[in-house]
N, C-alpha and C positions, 0 to 999 in steps of 0.2 A: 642190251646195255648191262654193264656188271651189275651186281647187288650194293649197295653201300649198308656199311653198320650204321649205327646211331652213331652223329658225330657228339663232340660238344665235350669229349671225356679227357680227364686227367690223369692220365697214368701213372703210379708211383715208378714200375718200370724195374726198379732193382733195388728192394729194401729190406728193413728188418723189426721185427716185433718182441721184446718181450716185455712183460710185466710184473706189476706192482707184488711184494712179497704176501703170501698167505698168513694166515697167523700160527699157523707151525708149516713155513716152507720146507719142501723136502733141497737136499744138496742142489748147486746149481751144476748145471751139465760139463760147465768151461770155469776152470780154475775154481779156486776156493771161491768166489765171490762174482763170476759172472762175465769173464774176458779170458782168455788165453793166451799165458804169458809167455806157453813156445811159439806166439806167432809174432812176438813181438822183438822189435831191434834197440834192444836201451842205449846204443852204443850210437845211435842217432841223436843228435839234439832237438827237442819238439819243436824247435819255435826255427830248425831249419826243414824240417819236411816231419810234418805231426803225422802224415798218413803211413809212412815208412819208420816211425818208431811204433807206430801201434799195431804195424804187421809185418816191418819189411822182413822180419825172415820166413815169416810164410811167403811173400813175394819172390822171396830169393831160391825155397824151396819149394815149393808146389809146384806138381804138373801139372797142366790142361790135359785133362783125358782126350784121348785122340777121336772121341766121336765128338767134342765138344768146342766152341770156339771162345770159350771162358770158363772161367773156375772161382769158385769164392763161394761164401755161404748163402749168397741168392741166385748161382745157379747150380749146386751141388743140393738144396735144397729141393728143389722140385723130382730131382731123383726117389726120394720117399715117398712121395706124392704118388709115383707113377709106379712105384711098388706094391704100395696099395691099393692102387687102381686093378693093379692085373691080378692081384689075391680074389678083389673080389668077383672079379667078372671070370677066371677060371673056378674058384672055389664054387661058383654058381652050376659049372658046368656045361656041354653043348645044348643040352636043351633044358633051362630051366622054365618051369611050369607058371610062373609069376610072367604076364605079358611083358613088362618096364623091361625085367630082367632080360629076356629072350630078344626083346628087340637090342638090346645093346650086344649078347650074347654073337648073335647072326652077324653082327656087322663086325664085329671085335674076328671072330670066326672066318669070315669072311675073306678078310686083310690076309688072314695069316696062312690062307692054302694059299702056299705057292706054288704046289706042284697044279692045283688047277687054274690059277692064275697062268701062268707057262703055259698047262696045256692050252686053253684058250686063245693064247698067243693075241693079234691085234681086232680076231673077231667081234667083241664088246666094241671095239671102236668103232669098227667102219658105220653103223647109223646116223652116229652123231657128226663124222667127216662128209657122208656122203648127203649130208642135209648142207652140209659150206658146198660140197663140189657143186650139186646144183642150182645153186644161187643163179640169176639172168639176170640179174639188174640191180641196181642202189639200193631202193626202194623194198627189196625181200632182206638185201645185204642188212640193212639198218633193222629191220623186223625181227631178223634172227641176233642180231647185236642186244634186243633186247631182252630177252628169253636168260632164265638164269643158267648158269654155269656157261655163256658161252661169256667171249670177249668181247670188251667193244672200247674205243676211247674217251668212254662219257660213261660214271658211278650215277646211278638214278636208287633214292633209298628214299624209304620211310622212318622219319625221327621227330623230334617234340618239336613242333614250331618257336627259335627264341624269342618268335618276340608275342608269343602269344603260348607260351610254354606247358598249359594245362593240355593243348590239343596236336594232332601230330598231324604234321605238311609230307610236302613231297620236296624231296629236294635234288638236285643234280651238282655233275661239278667233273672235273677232271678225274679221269682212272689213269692207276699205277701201271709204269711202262715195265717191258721186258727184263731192263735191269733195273729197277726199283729206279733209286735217282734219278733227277735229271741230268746231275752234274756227271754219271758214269759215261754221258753220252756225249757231254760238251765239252770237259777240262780236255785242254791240249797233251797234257803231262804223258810222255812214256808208258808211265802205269796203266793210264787210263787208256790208251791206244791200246794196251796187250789185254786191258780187259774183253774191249770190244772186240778184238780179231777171236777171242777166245767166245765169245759172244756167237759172232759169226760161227766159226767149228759145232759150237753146237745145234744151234739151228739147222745144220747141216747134219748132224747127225740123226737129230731128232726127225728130221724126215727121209733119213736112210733107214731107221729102226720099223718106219711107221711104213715102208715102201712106197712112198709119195713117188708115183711116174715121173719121169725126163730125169733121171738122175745126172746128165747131162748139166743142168740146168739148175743144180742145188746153188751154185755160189752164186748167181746171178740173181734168183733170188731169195738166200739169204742176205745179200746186200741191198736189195730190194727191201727188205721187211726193216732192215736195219736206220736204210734212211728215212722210210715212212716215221719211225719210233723217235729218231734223232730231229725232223720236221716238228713232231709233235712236241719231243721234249723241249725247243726252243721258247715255245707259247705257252708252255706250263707255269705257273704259278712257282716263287720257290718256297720252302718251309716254309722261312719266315714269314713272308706273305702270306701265306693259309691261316698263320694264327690268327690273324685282326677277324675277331669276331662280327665287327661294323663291316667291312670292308666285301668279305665273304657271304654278306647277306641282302639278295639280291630280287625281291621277288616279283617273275614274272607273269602277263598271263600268257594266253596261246599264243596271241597276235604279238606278244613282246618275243614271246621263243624262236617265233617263226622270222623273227626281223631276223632274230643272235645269230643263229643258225640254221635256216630254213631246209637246207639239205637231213636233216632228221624228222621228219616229217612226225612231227611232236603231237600232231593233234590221232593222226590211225595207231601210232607206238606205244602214248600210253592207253590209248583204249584197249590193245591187246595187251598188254600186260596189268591189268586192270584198276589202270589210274583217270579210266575217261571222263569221270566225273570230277576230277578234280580241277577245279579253274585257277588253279595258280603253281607255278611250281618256283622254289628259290632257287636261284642258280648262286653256286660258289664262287664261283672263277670263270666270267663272264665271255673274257679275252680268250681263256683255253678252250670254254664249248667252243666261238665263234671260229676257231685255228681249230679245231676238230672236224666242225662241219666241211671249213673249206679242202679239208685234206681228203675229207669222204668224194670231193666235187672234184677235186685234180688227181689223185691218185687210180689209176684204173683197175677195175673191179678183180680181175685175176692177180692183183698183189694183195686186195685185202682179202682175197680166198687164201692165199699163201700165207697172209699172217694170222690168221682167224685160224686155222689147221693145226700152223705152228703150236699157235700160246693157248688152243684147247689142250691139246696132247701135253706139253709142256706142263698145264698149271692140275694136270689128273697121271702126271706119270706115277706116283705112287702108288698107284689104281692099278698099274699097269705091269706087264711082265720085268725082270728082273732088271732088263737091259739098258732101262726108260730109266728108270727108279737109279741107275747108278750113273746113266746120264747125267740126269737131272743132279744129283748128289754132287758129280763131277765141278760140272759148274757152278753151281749156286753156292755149297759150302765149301769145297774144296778151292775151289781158283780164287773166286771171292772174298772168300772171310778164311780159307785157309786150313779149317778142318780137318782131318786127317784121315778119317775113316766112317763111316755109317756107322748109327748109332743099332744097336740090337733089335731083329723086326719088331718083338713084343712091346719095344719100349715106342718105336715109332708107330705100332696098333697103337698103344693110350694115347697116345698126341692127337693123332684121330680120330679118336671116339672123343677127346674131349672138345674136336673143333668141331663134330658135325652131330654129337647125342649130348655135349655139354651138361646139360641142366638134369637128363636122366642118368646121368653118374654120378653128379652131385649130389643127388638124393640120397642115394645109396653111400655115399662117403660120407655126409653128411651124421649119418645113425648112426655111423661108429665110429666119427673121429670128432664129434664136438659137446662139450661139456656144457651145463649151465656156469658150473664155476670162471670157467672163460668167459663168459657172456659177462657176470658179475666183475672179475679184474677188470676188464675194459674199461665197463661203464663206467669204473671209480674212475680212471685213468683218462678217460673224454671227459669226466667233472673237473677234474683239475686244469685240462689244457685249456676247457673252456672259462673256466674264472680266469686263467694267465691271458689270455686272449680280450675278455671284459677290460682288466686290467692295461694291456699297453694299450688298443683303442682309446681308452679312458683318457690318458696320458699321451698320445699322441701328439706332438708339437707340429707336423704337418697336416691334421687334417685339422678344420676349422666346425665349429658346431653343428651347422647342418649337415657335413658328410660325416660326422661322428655321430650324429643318432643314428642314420637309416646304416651306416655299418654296424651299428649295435643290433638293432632290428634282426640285418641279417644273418648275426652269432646267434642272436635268439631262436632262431627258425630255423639254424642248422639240423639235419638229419643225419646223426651215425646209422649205418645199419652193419651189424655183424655177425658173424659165422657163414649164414645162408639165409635165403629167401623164404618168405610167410609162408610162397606156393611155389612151384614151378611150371616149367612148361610142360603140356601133354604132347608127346610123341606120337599119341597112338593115330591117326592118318598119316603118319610119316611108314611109306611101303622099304621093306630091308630084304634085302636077297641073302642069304647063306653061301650064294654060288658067283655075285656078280659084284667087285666091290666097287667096280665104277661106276654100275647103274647106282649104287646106295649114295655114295658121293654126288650123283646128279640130282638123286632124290632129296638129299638133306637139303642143298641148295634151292631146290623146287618147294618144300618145306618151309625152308624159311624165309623166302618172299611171299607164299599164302601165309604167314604167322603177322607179316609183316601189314600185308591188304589189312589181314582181318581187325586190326587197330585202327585203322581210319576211320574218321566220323567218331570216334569214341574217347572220354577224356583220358589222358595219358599215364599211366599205370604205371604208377610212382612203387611199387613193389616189387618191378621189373629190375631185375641185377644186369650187368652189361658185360660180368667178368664171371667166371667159374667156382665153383665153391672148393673146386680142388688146387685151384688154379694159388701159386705165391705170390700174389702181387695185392695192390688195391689202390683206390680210385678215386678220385671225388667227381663229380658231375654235377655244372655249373648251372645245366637247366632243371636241375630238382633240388638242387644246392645238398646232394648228401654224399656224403661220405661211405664207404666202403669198406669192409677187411672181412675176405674169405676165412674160414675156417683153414684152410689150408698152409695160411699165412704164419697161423696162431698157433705152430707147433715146435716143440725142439730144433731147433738152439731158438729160434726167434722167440719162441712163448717158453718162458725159463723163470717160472713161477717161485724158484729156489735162490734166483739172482739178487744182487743189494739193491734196493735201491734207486742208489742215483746210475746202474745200468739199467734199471728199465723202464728210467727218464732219458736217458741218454738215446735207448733205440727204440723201446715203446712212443714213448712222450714223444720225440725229433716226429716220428711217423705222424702218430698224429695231426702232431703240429705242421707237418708239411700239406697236407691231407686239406686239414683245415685254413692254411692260408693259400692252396688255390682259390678261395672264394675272394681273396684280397689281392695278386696278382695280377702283372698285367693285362692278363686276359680276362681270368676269372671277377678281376675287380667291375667289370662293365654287365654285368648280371645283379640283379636286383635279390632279396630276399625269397623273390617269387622265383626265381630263374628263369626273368625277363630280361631281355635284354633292352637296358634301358641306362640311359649315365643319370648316374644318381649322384655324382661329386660335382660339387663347384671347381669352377673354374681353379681356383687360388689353390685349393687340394690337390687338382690332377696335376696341377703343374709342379707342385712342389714334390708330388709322388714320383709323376716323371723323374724328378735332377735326379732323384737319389736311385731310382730305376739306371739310367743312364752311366752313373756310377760305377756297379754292378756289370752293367752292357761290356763296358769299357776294360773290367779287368780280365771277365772270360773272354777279352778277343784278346788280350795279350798270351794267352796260353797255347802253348803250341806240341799236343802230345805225339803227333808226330811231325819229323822234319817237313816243312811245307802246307801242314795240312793243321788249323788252328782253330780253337772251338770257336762256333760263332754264337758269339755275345746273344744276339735277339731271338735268334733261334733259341735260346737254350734258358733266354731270359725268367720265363716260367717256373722252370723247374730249380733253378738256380735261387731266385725270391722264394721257393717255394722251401728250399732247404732252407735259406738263414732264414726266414723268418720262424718258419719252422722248429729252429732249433733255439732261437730265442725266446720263445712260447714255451717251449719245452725246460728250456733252464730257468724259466720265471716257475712253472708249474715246479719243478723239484724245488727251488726255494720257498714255496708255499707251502711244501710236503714236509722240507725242513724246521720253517716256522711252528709248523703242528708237531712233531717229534723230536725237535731239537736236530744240534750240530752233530753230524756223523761222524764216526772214531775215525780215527786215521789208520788203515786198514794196508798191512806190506810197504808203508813209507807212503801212501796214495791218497790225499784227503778225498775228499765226498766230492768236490768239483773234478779233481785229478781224474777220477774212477767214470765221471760222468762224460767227460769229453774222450777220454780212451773208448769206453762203451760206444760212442756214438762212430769214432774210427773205426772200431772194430766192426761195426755195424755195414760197411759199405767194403769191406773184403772184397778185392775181387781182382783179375788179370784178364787180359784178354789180345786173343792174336791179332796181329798186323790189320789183317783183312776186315775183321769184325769191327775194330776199332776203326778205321777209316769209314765203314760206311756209317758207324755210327756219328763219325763227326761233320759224314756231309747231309745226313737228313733228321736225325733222330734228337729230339729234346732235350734228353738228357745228358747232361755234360760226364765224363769218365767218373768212375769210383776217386778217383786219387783227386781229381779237384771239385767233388761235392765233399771232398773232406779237409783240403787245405786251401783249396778257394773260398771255402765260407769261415772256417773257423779264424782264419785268419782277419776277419771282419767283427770278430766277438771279443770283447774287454774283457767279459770274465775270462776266457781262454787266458793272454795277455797275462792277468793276475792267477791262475791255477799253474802257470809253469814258468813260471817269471821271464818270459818274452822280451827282448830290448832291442832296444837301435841295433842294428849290427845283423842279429837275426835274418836269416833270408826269409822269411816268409813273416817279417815285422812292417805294419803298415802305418803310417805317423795317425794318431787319432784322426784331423783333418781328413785320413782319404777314406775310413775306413767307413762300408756302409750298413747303417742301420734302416731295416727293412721297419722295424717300430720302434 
């Protein structure tokens, strides 16, 4: 059965950092003061598309680089990242003398013989195929399903128990099908038929690369594996539904497992995978294990050799000779999301190293790319969001006294953590070939469910990061209630120590502020100070929290970025509270900032609000192709760049009064509808 991550996490997803000025800032990087006025369309009027005056002519001008399927300053940004990744792991050399170093060295090395990847050709495979070919029965079939790096239709992971969050459980739940969604399997639409036929060809290919016997017999079954998948995707949970943290949390003991699904023979599976002591596991998604099991019982054993074959090969062709690798490419970014071209090997070597040596590259980025000074901006900069934050809880007209203290409680007890981790993780039993980059890829995997065992029984290590230190992004995690911003995050243009101000309230402060009101969101709000899961609000509160949630729900299901295909409200609910609240925490924190320094000059015609809501536009830059954006609006939380920017501000009064907004306005919303998160 697959591996699962720790669940429970907030992803920012696609954001931007910078901060508070020094006391002799050096110039800011963009424009005299902290925004870039060639990316901007003045010829727009704010209060009918605010996202498109604060960028449209970089909309109108910007390519998507052809290895990429978006462009903007949060994903143009991790390009640096990964330059400096390969500085330092080649500056190190083939064989550096430092262990950390050489185990990352070997594997990086590794990737990047292609002439003996080639020459090797599908020999590295056949072990691993010829352990599905001899499968004889259910009962090996589901035994090998559990073993890391193979497939199986049920995630079985190690993560904090929510409702007992100091200690880690065992939990299961649905695993990711062939083409990610479910809905690429079920919508009737045109599109979605030529995805799937395009689906089919590759399975088909991919077992004509791999010389899979009866070629005769590839279409029958790739259709075969096709309907197994679409069977399965029927009984899967959708987003939406994954989110409810109540709902997802389920837990059983052996005799409750063996009702759900008795065809996984729960009690010899996790004994060999070393869960046998454990007497409880949580199931996610109760209905999908029970439509899993039964699919293991009706489906016969030679189609789940066929798809087991497949979606190994499939989910390690990058491991693999040239042919697999452009395969794979063909499909997944190319048909899919529409891509153009493979991105350069080196650069897909650091992608690599940072999904399966993470944390031992982080170290090493770490010493040369993060300052104490940075540590310092921050922290002034989480002081401010969290007094704005004291503040509207304070003041709160829907929460009533008792959900207004323990939500204070839980501001109190909030955890930033930034740059990097206290520790990391030790690599060194993790075995790295210089000659074999699929055994390394099996071994990371094998690695990181012993990392996983070896946390059971032990309280839950709250210094444990979930995200990369090189990585651009950041997090909040609602079972330890802390916050997150890699070092990586923290650097030009996002960390622009040089910038006014009210830009680095705008995208510093919004961040934050988004950061920290996951902990108050629909989801996040049903976790306690402890990162229990536990409803701490009265009745009168949730319910009032509800309308104005519901609100919110209602106007991201009116948006429709492409024809037919509309962001869905509850899916995206999260991230959506997450932004307005976010950024009203953020514009309360800059007028606190302003309180202590006074009124800001009026800077190129711009006042200090003006510069602040631009900053926070400009902050969510981004385009993206056809393909990328569909699938992001049929599974992914976050709703588009362009309506976390005119869907929320158009919900903000200060906005309103910084660009004088009126009736008429297409993005004018009558006070009455507009929603206020605090």
């Amino acid at each position: 059965m697959a591996i699962k991550r720790a669940a429970g996490l907030f992803l920012l997803g696609m954001s931007s950092i910078a901060l508070a000025q020094t006391a002799t800032p050096p110039k800011a990087k963009y424009g005299p003061w902290g925004v870039d006025y060639s990316s901007m369309d003045k010829g727009v009027k704010p209060g009918d598309d605010f996202f498109r005056y604060a960028e449209g002519t970089w909309l109108k001008t910007a390519p998507i680089a052809p290895d990429k399927s978006r462009a903007g300053y949060n994903y143009d940004m991790p390009d640096e990242a990964e330059i400096e990744v390969r500085k330092l792991v080649e500056d190190a050399g083939p064989t550096p003398a430092d262990p950390k170093m050489r185990r990352v060295a070997d594997f990086y090395g590794a990737w990047m013989d292609q002439a003996g990847i080639e020459a090797r050709g599908t020999a590295p495979l056949r072990p691993y195929l010829l352990r599905i070919f001899n499968l004889r029965n259910t009962s090996e079939l589901v035994a090998l399903m559990a073993e890391p790096g193979y497939p199986a239709p049920i995630n079985i992971g190690v993560s904090p128990d929510a409702k007992n969050p100091t200690q880690y459980a065992v939990d299961a739940g649905q695993a990711r099908l062939g083409l990610g969604s479910r809905d690429y399997y079920l919508l009737p639409d045109a599109k979605y038929v030529a995805f799937r036929k395009a689906y089919r060809d590759y399975i088909m290919r991919i077992e004509e690369l791999a010389g899979v016997s009866d070629p005769a017999a590839r279409a029958s079954r790739a259709d075969a594996i096709i309907a197994l998948e679409t069977s399965l995707a029927k009984d899967q949970w959708t987003p939406e539904a994954r989110r409810d943290p109540v709902k997802t949390y389920n837990p059983m003991t052996r005799a409750q497992l063996t009702k759900l699904a008795p065809q996984f023979d729960w009690t010899p599976v996790l004994a060999k995978i070393g869960l046998g002591k454990m007497p409880t596991v949580i199931v996610a998604e109760p209905s999908a294990v029970t439509a899993a099991g039964k699919a293991i019982a009706a489906t016969p054993l030679s189609v789940w050799k066929d798809w087991m074959t497949f979606r190994f090969i499939s989910s390690h062709a990058a491991y693999l000779p040239k042919a697999f690798d452009d395969a794979n490419f063909d499909f997944y970014a190319h048909t899919l999301q529409g891509v153009e071209s493979q991105s350069d090997r080196w650069k897909r070597g650091v992608r690599l190293l940072n999904d399966n040596l993470g944390e031992a590259v982080g170290e090493l980025y770490a010493k040369k790319h993060w300052t104490p000074e940075t540590d310092k901006q921050m922290t002034e900069m989480l002081g401010d969001l969290r007094a704005a934050y004291k503040e509207k809880i304070d003041n709160a007209a829907w929460m009533d006294a008792p959900t207004r203290k323990e939500a204070l409680v839980k501001l109190a007890s909030f955890d930033p953590r930034i740059g990097h981790p206290s520790k990391y993780i030790d690599y060194s039993a993790m075995s790295v070939s210089r000659s074999d980059p699929l055994a390394n890829s099996l071994a990371a995997e094998d690695f990181g469910w012993k990392l996983a065992l070896s946390r059971l029984g032990k309280p839950v290590d709250r210094s444990l990061w979930d995200m990369n230190v090189q990585e651009v992004n950041a997090y909040y995690n609602p079972l330890t209630n802390q916050v997150t911003f890699p070092a990586a995050i923290l650097q030009p243009p996002f960390f622009d120590p040089g910038a006014d101000p009210a830009v680095n309230y705008g995208e510093t402060g919004a961040t934050i502020g988004h950061e920290m009101g996951h902990g108050f969101d629909d989801e996040g709000r049903q976790f306690d100070a402890t990162g229990k899961l536990r409803d701490w609000w009265t009745k009168e509160s949730a319910d009032r929290y509800k309308t104005h949630a519901q609100k919110l729900v209602d106007q991201f299901n009116g948006y429709e970025p492409i024809p037919g295909v509309k962001i869905k409200g509850e899916l995206t609910l999260g991230e959506n509270l997450g932004d307005l609240g976010g950024l009203e925490a953020a514009y309360a924190a800059y007028r606190r900032y302003v309180e202590r320094h006074g009124e800001p000059a009026v800077i190129d015609a711009y006042t200090g609000d003006q510069r602040f809501f631009i900053a926070y536009a400009q902050s969510w830059q981004g385009k993206a192709r056809e393909g990328a954006l569909r699938a992001q609006l049929l599974s992914n939380p976050h709703s588009p760049e362009e309506y976390r920017v005119n869907g929320i501000v158009r919900n903000m009064d200060a906005w309103y009064a910084a660009f004088g907004v009126k009736p008429g306005d297409k993005l004018y919303l009558a006070p009455a509808d507009r929603v206020h998160v605090w």
